[in-house]
N, C-alpha and C positions, 0 to 999 in steps of 0.2 A: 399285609405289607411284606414285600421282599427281602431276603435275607440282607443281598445288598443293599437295599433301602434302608432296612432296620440302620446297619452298619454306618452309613454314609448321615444318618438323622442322629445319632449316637456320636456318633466325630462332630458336627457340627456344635453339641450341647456342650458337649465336650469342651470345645475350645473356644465357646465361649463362657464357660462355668470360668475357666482357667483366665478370661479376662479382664472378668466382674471381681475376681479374686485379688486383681491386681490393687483394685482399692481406686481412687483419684488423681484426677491428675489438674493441681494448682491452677497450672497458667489456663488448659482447657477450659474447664469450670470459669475461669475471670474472661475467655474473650466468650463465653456463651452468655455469662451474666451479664456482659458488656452488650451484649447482640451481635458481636461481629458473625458469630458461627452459630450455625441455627443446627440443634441436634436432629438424627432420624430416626435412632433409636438402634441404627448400627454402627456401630466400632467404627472410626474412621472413615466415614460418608457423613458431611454435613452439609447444611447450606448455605448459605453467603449473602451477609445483609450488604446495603447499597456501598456503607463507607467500606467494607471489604475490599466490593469490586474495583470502588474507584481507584486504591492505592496497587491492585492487578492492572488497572490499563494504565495507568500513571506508568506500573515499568515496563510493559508492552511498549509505551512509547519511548521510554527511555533507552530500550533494549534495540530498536529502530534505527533511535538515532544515534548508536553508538556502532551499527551495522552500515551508517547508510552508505559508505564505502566501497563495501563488501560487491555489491552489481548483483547480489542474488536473488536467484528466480524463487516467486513467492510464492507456496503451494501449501495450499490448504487442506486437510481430509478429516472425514467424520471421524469422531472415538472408535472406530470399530476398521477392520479388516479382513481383504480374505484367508479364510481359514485357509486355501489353499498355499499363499503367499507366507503367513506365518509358519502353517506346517516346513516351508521350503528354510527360512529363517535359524532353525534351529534353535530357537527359542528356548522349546520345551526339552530340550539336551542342554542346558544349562540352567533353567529356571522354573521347572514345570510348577513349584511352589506356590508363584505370582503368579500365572496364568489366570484369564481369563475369558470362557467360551461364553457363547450365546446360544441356548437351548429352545425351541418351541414346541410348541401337542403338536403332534404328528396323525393324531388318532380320530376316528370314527363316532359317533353320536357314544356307543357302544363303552367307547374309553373315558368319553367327557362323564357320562354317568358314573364311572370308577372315578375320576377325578374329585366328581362333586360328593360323592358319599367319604370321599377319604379326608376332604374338606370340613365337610358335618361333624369326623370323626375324630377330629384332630390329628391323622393320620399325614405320616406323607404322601404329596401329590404328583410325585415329579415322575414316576412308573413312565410315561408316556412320553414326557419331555426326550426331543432327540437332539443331537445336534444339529445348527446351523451351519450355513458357510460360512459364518461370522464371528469371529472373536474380536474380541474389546483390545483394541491398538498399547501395547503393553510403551513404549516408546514412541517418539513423534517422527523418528525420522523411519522406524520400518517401515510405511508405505511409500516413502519417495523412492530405495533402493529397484523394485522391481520397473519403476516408469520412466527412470533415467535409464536403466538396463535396454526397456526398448525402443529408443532414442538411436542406439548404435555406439560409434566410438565417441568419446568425448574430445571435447577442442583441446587443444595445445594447453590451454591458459587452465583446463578442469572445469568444472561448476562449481558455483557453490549455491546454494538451494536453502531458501527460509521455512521453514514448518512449524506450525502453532497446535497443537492438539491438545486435549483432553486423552489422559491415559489412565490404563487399571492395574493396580496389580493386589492381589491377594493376600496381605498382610492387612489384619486387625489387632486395632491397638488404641490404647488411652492416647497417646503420644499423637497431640494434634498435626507435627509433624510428616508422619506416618501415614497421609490422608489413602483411602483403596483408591480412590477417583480423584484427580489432578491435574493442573494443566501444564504443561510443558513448553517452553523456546525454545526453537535450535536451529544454529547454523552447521548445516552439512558442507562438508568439506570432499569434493572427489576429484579424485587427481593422480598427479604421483608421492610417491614416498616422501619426498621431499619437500611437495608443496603440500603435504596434511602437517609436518612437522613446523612446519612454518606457519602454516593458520595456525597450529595447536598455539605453539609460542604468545603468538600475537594475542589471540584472546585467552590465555593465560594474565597476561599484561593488561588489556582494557576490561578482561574482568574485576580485577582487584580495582582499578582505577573509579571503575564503577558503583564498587560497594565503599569505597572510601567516599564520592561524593555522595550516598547516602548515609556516611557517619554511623558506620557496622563496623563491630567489630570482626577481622576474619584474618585465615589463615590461608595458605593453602599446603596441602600436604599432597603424597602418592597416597592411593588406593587401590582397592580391587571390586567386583561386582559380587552380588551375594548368590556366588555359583553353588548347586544345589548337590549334596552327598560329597562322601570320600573322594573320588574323582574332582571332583569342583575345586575341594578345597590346591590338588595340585594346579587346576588351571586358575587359582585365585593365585597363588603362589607364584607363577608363571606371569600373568599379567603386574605383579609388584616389579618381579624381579626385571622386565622389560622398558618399565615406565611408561606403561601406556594410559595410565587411568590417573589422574589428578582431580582432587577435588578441592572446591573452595570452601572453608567451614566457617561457622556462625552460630554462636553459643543461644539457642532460642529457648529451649523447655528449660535448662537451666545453667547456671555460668560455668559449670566441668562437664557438661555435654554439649559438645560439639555436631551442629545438624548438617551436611553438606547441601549447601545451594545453586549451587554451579560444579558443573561437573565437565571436564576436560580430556576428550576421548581421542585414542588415537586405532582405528581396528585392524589393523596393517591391511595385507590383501583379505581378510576375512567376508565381510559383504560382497566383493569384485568378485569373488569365486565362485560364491553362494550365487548370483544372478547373473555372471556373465558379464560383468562392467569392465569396458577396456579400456584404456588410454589411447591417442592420437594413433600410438605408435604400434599398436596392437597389443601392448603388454596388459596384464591385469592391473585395473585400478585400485590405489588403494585409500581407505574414506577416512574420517572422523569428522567430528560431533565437538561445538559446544553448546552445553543444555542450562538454561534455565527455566529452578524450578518456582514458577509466580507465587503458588500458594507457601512454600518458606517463606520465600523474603519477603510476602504480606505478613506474615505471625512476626520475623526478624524485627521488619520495621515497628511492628506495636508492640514486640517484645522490647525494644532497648528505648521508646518512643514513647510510648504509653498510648492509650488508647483514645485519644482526643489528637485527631488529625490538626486540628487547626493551632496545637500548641508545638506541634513539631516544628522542629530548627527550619529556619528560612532556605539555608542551602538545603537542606530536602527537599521540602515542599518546591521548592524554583530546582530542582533536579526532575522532579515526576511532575510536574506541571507547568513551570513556566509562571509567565504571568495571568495562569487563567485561575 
């Protein structure tokens, strides 16, 4: 095994020694014993029995019909993007922590046989693994930035653009919360200055309106992103002191912890610049984002609800489903 290999199989034992350490976590253990969440056997990867899903499309569709205003173009993409695209995003200058790449064998009959004896051996395997052009879509809406870029200018009135993904980011944890793999809502917002300030606004307001008709409690407060080293913490600092980052919270692992489930983004011209997004008028455009996050406000609503769907309050239930 490789020195780096050794290194990298050592950090990984590592942090997970340090999270078996942490002990249990309540509410996790009651929605596994419940069946809602089915374990892997990794930190924050689970899977999702059928009454999970259905209270996920219940606010999919809620989230729909609380959008269906909006005229936005509805764009789909797999969990994954191009590396080249993300490398462009600057992701990894703010967050290289969360990342997440996609690696395959790259190698010869020659290598596979190193692979399968290190296999045998309990050894690491990954010597061979290189990377792909793919990494795992860290956010829903970095793939729309570069295909509205080559679109050209944008109309007078801006886009606004629906995106639904599955995203990763590299933090493991007890903290059901915390999931690595997730899915995401988002309405993208691009435009001018003035018309992201104004969608932020707006769903500012039909967010809360929304978690009130599912009878949650919640807040909403200023925030910032969990920018990575000494340097972050001034662009965390920067981003408060701006008002650009709002988030809606929601007491779910327990009542003095506060989980944010709705997130309220404003990126000034940051993405326009990164990909060349212009406005009618030739100026750079500038974006933001509102996100929600489905698997919170799945735990939210069996956290404050309990875990028998059918005993939930009637304005819920006729919130995520109607009369079906």
């Amino acid at each position: 095994m490789s020195d780096s290999a050794t290194i990298q199989k050592q950090s990984i034992e590592t942090s997970n020694a340090i999270v078996d350490r942490a002990g249990v976590n309540p509410f996790r253990d009651a929605l596994v014993d419940a069946g809602l969440l089915i374990p892997t056997g990794v930190q924050g990867l689970f899977g999702r029995s059928g009454q999970f899903e259905r209270v996920v499309d219940g606010l999919d569709a809620l989230i729909t019909r609380l959008g269906a205003d909006q005229n936005a173009e509805v764009l789909r993409f797999p969990p994954a993007m191009s590396r080249t695209e993300f490398e462009r995003s600057e992701y990894l200058k703010g967050f290289p922590q969360l990342a997440g790449t996609v690696h395959s064998f790259c190698g010869g009959e020659h290598e596979q046989q190193r692979v399968l004896q290190c296999l045998e051996r309990g050894e690491d395997w990954t010597e061979h693994q290189k990377p792909t052009y793919v990494v795992l879509t860290p956010a829903a809406c970095y793939p729309v930035y570069p295909v509205i870029a080559q679109r050209g200018h944008l109309p007078e009135e801006g886009r606004i653009v629906d995106a639904f993904s599955y995203c990763f980011r590299h933090e493991p944890s007890l903290d059901p919360t915390r999931m690595q793999l997730f899915r995401m809502r988002e309405y993208i917002r691009l435009g001018t200055a003035e018309q992201i300030q104004a969608f932020r606004s707006e769903w500012i307001e039909r967010g809360t309106r929304m978690i009130d008709m599912l009878e949650l409690p919640n807040s909403i407060d200023l925030a910032n992103d969990p920018f990575f080293g000494r340097g972050g913490k001034i662009v965390a600092r920067s981003q408060r002191e701006q008002n650009l980052k709002f988030e809606l919270l929601i007491p779910i692992e327990s009542e003095d912890r506060l989980t944010a489930c709705l997130s309220f983004n404003y990126h000034m011209d940051h993405f326009g610049l990164l990909w060349g997004i212009k406005t009618q008028d030739g100026g750079v455009a500038h974006t933001g984002c509102v996100g929600f996050g489905l698997e919170r406000l799945t735990l939210g609503l069996f956290r404050h609800h309990g875990f028998d769907i059918e005993k939930w309050p009637q304005k819920v239930r006729d919130a995520l489903w109607g009369n079906a």
